[in-house]
N, C-alpha and C positions, 0 to 999 in steps of 0.2 A: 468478611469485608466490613471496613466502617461504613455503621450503616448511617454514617452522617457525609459521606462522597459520593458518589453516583459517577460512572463513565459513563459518557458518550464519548461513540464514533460513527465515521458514515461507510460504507460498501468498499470503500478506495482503499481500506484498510486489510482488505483478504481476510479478516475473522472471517472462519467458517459458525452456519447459526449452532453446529453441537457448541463449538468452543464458546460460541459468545453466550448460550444458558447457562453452561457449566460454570461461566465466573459473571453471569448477571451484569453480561456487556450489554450495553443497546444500541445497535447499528443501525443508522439511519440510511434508506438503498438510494441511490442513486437510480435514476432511470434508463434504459435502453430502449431506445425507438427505432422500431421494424415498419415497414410501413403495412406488415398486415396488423400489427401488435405495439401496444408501448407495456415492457414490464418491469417492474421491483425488481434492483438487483439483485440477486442472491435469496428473493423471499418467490418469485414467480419463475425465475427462469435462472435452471443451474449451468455449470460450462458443461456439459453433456449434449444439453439442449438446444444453450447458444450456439456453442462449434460448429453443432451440424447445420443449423442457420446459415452462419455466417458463411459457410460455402457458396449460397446464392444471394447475398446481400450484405454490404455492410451498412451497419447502423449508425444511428446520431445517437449521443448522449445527451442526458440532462438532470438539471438541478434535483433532488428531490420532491416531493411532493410535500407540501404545504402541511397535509391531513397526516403524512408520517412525523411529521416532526413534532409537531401539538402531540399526537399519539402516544411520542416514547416520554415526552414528557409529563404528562399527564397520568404516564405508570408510574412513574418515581415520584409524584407526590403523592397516589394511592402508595408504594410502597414504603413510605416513610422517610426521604430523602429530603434531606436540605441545602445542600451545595450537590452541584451536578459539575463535571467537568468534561467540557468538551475535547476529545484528542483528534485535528479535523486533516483533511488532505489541503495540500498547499493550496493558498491563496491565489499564488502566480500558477497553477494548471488547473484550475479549476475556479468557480466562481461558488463553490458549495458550503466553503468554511464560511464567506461573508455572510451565504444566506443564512445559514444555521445558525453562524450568532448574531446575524439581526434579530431573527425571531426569540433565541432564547435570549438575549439581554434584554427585550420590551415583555418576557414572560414573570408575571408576580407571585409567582407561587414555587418556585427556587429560586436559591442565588447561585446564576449563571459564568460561568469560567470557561474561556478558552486558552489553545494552542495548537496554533498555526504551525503545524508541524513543518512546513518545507520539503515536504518528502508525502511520498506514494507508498501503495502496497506494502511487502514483507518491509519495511524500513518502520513504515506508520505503525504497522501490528507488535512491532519491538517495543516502541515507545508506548501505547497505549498500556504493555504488559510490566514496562517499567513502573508505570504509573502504578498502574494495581500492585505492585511490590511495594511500595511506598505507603498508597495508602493503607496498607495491611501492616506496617507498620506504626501507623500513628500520625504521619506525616501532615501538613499543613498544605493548603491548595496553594500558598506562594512557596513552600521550600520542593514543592512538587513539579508546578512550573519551573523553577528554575534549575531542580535536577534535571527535569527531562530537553530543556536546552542546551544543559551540557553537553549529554548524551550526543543529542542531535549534531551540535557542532564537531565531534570527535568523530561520529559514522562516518563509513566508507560507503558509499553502495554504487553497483555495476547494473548495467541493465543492457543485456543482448537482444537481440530480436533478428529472426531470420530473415524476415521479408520484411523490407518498407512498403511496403505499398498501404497498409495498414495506415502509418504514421502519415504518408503521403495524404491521403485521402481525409483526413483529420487537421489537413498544417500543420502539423507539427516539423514537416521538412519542406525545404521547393522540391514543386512537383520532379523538376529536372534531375535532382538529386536523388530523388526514391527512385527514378526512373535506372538514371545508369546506376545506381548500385545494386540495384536488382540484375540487369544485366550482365555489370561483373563479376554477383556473385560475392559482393563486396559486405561483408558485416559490420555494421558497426554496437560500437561500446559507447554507452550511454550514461550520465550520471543525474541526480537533480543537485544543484548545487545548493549554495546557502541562501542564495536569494529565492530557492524553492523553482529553481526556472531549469527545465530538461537542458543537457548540452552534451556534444560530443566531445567524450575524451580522448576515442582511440577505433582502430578498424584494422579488420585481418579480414583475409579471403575464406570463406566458407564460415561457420556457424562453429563445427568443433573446437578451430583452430582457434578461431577468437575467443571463447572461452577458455579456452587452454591460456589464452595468453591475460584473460582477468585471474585466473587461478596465481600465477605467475607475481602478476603486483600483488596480490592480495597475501601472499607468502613472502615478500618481500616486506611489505609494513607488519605481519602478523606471525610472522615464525616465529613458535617457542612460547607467544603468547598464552596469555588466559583471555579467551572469547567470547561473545557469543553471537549465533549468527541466525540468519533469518533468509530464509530462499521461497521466492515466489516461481511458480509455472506456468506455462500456454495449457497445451493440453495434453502431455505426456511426460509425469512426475520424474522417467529413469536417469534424465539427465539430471535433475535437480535434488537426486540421489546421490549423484557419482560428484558432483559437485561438493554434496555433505561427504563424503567419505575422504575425497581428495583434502579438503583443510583441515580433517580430522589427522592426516599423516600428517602434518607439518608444524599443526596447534592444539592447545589444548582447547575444546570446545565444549564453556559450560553449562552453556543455553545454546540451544538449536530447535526449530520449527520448519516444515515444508508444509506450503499450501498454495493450492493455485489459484491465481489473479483472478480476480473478480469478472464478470462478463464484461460489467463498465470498460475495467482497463485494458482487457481482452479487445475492447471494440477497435481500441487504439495500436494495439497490440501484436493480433492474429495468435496461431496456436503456438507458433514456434519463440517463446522465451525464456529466459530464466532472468531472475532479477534476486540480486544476493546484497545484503547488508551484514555487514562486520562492524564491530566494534569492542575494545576491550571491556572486559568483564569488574567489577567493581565490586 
């Protein structure tokens, strides 16, 4: 890596902590509040631990923690860092990327950069890897930003979830809405758009079928393609297995990643999702 860039990101990202030593990411956790417990995403409480929690409660989110973010920054100037680059979870779902670069734009001891990705999860963990390809090339933190908003702007990404009641509980839906579609059974298809704001794009009855039927558009914009692709999880990887396999028949795919959602977005979530981001390959 040039040891004159530095990444930051925060939890919202799905970097697991192997992956994020392995390339000297620095993830900033978001926090989950239980009301026996508040803990680090991803550094106190893994999806193993959250899951079974969340059986008997669901939790609030919240912003980071003050002492984490001084912390990651505070290693990158012990490790010799001079431009640090923020890759953050959208602005409009969250209030994390403002916090993060309030703080590191008033911090003096790097020169602070961000990007307001507009996007969540396996979508953010694309672009953050983009980045790092770039800077391993030599790249400039402005020709860096503004490859990684191409990107951005070309992505596709779907987002299933079996149960609202999750999303219900969060506002993310009216209550009425998570209600009867829980009752009917009703799935929907989910996207963040460009202004970084959740929306629905589409719905089928039961969970399979409505993936079936994101696989469908997504073979439709990508057949034949060179890709790559990016799948987040609840809590049980096989679907977001059969997910990779299924565009593998139809694309050529030349980056791919599976990893499962953060407890954060899990909170919003529940166990049952997948979240796929496509984009063609460069």
């Amino acid at each position: 890596m040039n040891k004159k860039i530095a990444i930051i990101t925060d939890s919202a990202s799905d970097i697991s902590p192997k992956i994020a030593k392995k390339y000297n990411i620095k993830v900033i956790p978001l926090r989950i509040i239980f009301s026996s417990n508040t803990y680090r995403d991803k550094v106190e409480i893994n999806s193993n631990k959250f899951y079974s929690m969340l059986k008997n409660e669901i939790p609030k989110t919240s912003l980071p923690d003050v002492k984490d973010i001084l912390y990651v920054l505070d290693s990158l100037v012990d490790e010799g860092y001079i431009d640090v680059l923020y890759i953050g979870l959208s602005s409009s779902l969250s209030g994390t990327f403002s916090f993060i670069n309030m703080i590191g734009s008033e911090y003096t001891n790097l020169k602070f950069h961000s990007i307001d990705t507009k996007i969540a999860s396996c979508a953010q963990r694309s672009l953050v890897f983009e980045a790092l390809k770039r800077i391993n090339m030599g790249k400039t933190i402005d020709d860096i930003k503004v490859y990684i908003t191409s990107i951005r702007q070309k992505m596709q990404n779907f987002i299933v979830i079996e149960n609202l009641t999750y999303l219900k509980r969060g506002g993310r839906i009216p209550k009425v809405a998570g209600t009867m579609g829980n009752l009917l059974h009703i799935t929907p298809i989910l996207s963040v758009n460009s202004e970084g704001i959740l929306e629905f794009i589409g719905k089928n009855i039961g969970f399979q079928r409505t993936i079936d039927n994101v696989l469908k558009d997504i073979k439709t914009k990508f057949e034949k393609a060179k890709i790559n692709v990016s799948i987040g999880f609840g809590k049980d990887d096989r679907i977001a297995k059969m997910v990779l396999d299924k565009i593998k028949s139809f694309a050529t795919v030349c980056e791919s990643s599976i990893e499962p959602v953060s407890p954060v977005l899990g909170s919003h979530s529940g166990p049952g999702l997948i979240a796929i981001a496509v984009y063609n390959a460069y």
